[in-house]
C-alpha positions as CSV (number, residue, x, y, z in Angstrom):
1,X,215.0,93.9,109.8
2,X,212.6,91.8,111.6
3,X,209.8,93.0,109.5
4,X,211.4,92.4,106.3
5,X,212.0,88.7,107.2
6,X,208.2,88.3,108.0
7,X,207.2,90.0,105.1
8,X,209.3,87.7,102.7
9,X,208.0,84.5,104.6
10,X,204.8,85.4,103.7
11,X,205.7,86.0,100.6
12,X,207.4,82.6,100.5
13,X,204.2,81.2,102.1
14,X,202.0,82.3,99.4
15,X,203.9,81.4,96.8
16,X,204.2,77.9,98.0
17,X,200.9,77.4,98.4
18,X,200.3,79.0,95.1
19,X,202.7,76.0,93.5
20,X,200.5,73.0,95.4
21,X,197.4,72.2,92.5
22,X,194.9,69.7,92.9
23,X,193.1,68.1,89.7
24,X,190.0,66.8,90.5
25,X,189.2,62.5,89.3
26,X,187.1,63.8,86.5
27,X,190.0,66.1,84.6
28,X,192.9,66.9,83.4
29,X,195.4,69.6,83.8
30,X,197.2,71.8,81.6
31,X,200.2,73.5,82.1
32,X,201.2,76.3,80.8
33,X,204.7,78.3,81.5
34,X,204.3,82.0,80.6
35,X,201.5,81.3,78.3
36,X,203.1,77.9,76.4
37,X,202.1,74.5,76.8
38,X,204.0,73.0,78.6
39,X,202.7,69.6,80.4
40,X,199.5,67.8,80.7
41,X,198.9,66.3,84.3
42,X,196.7,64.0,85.6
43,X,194.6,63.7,88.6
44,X,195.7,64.3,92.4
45,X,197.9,67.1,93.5
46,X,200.4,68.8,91.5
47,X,203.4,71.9,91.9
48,X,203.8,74.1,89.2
49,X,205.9,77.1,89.4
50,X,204.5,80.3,91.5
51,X,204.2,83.3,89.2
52,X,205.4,81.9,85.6
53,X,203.5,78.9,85.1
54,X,199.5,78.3,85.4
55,X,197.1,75.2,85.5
56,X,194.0,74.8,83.1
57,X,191.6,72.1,84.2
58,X,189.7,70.5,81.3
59,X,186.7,68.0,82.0
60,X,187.2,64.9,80.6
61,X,183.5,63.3,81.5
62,X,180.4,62.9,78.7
63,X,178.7,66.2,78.1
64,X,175.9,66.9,76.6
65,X,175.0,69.8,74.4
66,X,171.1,70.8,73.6
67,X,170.6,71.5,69.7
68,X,167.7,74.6,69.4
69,X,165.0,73.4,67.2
70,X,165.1,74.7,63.6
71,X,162.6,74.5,61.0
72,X,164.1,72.7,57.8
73,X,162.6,71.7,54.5
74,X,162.4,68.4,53.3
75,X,162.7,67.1,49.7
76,X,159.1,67.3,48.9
77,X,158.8,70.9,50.3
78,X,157.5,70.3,53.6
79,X,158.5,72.4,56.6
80,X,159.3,70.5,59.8
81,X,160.8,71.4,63.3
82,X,163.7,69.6,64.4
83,X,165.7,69.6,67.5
84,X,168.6,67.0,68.4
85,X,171.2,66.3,71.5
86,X,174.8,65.4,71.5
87,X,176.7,63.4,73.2
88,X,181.0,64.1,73.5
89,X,183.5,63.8,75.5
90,X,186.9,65.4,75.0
91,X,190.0,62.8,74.6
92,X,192.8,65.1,73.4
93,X,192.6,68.0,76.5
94,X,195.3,69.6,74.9
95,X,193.5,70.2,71.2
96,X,190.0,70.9,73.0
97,X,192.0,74.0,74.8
98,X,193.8,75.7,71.8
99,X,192.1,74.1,68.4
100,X,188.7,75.4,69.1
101,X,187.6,78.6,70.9
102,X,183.7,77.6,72.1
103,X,183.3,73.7,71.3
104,X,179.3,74.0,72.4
105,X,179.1,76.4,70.1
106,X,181.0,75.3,66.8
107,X,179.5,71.5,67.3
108,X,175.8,72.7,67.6
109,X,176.2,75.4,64.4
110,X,178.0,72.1,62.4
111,X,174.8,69.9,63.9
112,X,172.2,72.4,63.0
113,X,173.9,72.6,59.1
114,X,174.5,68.8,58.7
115,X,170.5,68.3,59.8
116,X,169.3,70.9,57.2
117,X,171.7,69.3,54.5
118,X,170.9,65.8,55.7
119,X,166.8,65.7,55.7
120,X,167.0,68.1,53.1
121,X,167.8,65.1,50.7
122,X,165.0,63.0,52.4
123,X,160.9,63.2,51.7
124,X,158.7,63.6,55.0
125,X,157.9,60.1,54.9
126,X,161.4,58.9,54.5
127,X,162.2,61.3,57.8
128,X,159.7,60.3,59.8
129,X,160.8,56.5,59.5
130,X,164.6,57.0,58.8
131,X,165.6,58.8,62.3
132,X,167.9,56.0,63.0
133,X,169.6,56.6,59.7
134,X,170.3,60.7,60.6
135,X,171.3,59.9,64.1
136,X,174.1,57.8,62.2
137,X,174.6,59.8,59.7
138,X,175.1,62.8,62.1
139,X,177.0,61.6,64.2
140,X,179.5,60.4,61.6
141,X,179.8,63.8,60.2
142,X,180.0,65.7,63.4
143,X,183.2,63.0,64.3
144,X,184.8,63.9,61.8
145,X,184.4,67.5,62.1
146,X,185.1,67.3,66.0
147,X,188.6,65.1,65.8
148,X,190.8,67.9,65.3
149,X,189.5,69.6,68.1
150,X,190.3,66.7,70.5
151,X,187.0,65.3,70.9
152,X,184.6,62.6,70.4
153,X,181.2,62.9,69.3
154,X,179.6,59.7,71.0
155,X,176.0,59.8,70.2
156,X,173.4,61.7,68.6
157,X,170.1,61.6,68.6
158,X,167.1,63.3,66.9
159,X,164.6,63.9,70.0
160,X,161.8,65.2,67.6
161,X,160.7,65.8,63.7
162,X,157.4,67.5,63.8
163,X,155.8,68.1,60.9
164,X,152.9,71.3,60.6
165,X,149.6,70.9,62.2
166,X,147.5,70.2,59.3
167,X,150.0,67.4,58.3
168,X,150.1,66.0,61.6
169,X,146.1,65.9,61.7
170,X,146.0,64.4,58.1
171,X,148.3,61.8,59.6
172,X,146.1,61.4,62.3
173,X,143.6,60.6,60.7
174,X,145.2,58.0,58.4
175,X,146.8,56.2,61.2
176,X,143.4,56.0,62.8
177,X,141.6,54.8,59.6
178,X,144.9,52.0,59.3
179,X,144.1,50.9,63.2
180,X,140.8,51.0,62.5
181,X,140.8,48.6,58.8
182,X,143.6,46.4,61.2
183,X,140.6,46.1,63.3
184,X,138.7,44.6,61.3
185,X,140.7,42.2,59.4
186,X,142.6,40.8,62.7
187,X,138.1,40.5,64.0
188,X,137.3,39.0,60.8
189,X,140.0,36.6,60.7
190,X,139.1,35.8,64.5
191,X,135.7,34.5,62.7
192,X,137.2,32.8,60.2
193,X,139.6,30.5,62.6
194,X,136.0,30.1,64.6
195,X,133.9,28.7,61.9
196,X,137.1,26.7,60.7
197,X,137.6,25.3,64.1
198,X,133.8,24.4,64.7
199,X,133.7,22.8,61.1
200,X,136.8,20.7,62.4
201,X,135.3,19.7,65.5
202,X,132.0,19.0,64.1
203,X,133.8,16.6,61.4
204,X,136.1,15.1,64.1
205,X,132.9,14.5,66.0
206,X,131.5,12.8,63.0
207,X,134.6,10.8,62.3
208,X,134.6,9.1,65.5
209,X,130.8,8.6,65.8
210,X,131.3,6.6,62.4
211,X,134.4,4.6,63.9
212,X,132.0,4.0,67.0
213,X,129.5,2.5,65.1
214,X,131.5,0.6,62.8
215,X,133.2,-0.8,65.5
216,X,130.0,-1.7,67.2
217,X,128.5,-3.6,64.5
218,X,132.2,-5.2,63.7
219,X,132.2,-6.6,67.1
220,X,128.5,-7.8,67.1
221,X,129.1,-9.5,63.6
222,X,132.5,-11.3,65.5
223,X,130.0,-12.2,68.6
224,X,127.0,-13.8,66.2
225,X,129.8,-15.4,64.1
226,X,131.1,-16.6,66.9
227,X,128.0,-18.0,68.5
228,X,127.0,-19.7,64.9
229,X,130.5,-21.4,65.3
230,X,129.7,-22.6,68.6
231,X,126.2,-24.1,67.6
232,X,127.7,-25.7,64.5
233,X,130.7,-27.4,66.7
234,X,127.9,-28.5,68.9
235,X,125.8,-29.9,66.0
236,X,128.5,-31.6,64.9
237,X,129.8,-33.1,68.0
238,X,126.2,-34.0,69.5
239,X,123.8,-34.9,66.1
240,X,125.9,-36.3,63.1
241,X,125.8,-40.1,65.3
242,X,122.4,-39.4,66.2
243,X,121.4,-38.8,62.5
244,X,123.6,-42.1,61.3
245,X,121.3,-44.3,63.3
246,X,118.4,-42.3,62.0
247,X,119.3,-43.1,58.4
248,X,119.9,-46.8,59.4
249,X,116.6,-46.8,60.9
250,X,115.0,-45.6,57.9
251,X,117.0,-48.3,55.9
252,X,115.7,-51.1,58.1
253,X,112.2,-49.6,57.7
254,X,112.5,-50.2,54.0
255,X,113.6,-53.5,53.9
256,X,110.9,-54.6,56.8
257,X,108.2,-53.5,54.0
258,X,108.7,-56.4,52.0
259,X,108.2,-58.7,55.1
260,X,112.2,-59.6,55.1
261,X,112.9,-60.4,58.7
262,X,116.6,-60.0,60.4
263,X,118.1,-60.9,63.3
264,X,119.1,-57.8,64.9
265,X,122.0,-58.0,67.8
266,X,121.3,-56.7,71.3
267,X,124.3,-54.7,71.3
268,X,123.2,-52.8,68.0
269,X,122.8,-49.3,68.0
270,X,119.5,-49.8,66.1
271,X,118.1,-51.3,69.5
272,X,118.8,-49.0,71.4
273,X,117.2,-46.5,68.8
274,X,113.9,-48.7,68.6
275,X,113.6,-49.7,72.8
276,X,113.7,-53.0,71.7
277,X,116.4,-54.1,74.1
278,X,113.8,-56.1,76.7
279,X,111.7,-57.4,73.8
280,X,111.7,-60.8,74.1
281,X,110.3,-62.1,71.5
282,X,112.8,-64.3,69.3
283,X,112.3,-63.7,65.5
284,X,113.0,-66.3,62.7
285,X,115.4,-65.8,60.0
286,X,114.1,-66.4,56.7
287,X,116.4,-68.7,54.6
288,X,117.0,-67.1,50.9
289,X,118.9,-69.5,49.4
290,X,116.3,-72.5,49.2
């Protein structure tokens, strides 16, 4: 008896820690009783039923799946290796479980087919320049493929598109003879802006030399006007009485010739012109109206 009461706590003891389930941050849990869906759970510990019901844990976090490179052809026949990565994350745990068997699987053969069809339709050059346009491209398809199976494609990208060695040498070589012409125009141009600037600075130089000397000879031409100004004022101020009594001089001169004799005022400004102011000498006036 006594052994049949430990036996079934045991049994009771197992199957209650059989019920206790713990779902990790990072998933989700599925529930199934005797092989039906029956609840999704979330994170943190959960009971389920010993025996007739069982917990699936699906990952919820962004995965990442490697695409093997594949050789495709491109429009104008040219054979190139291409490998890509994608980026998904399931959002319907339920769908992920039962609408696809091997998701890695199904989205990498659906990547590899949509990269064939997609730079099939594309020449080399348009490949090598349009990667951003197949990433989006890709990733469109692959979305749409992917959301009945719960998930969502979040990125894809097109790590390499490698074209055969002798193209990839005849590429070479162009991209060196385009660095190379680059080169030379960005050196010649470098010349060009030289000789323009040293033509410029020799005709600014030239420019202000000219002003300089304009200038110069402006303000001498002001300073000997000004000077000319100055004597005239002075020859004006100093001379014009000088030359009245000069003129009256000259007069009396004339009129002296003919032996006409005048009485001339001490206070004239003819004495003082002749130094006749301590002469003496008394001179008779000549009566001309006998």
């Amino acid at each position: 008896m006594v052994g049949l009461i430990i036996f079934f706590s045991l049994i009771s003891f197992f199957a209650l820690l059989s019920s206790v389930k713990i779902v990790n941050q990072s998933e989700k849990g599925i529930i199934l009783r005797l092989g039906k869906y029956q609840r999704t759970v979330g994170p943190g510990v959960n009971f389920i039923f010993p025996f007739i019901e069982e917990l699936i844990k699906i990952d919820v976090r962004e995965r990442v799946i490697n695409v093997e490179p594949q050789k495709v052809i491109t429009k104008d026949n040219v054979t190139v290796t291409v490998d890509a990565v994608i980026y998904y994350k399931v959002v319907d745990p339920v769908k992920a479980e039962f609408e696809v068997e091997d998701f890695d699987t199904a989205a990498t053969t659906l990547a590899q087919t949509n990269l064939r069809n997609l730079i099939g339709d594309k020449t080399l050059d348009e490949t090598l320049v349009a990667r951003d346009v197949i990433n989006t491209n890709l990733r469109d398809v692959l979305d749409e493929a992917t959301h009945n199976w719960g998930v969502k494609v979040t990125r894809v990208e097109v790590q390499k598109i490698d074209p055969p060695q002798e193209i990839s040498e005849a590429m070479s070589l162009q991209m060196k003879a385009e660095r190379e012409k680059r080169a030379m125009i960005l050196q010649a141009e470098g010349v060009k802006q030289s000789q323009i600037l040293e033509a410029e600075g020799k005709r600014q130089k030239a420019i202000l030399e000219a002003e300089g000397e304009a200038k110069a000879k402006i303000i001498k031409a002001e300073a000997d006007a000004e000077a000319i100004r100055k004597v005239a004022e002075a020859a004006n101020k100093y001379f014009d009485e000088k030359a009245q009594v000069w003129r009256r001089l000259e007069v009396s001169q004339t009129v002296l010739e003919k032996n006409t004799k005048f009485v001339l005022p001490t206070s004239a400004d003819l004495i003082n012109v002749l130094n006749l102011e301590g002469d003496k000498t008394v001179l008779p006036v000549k009566d001309n109206r006998k």
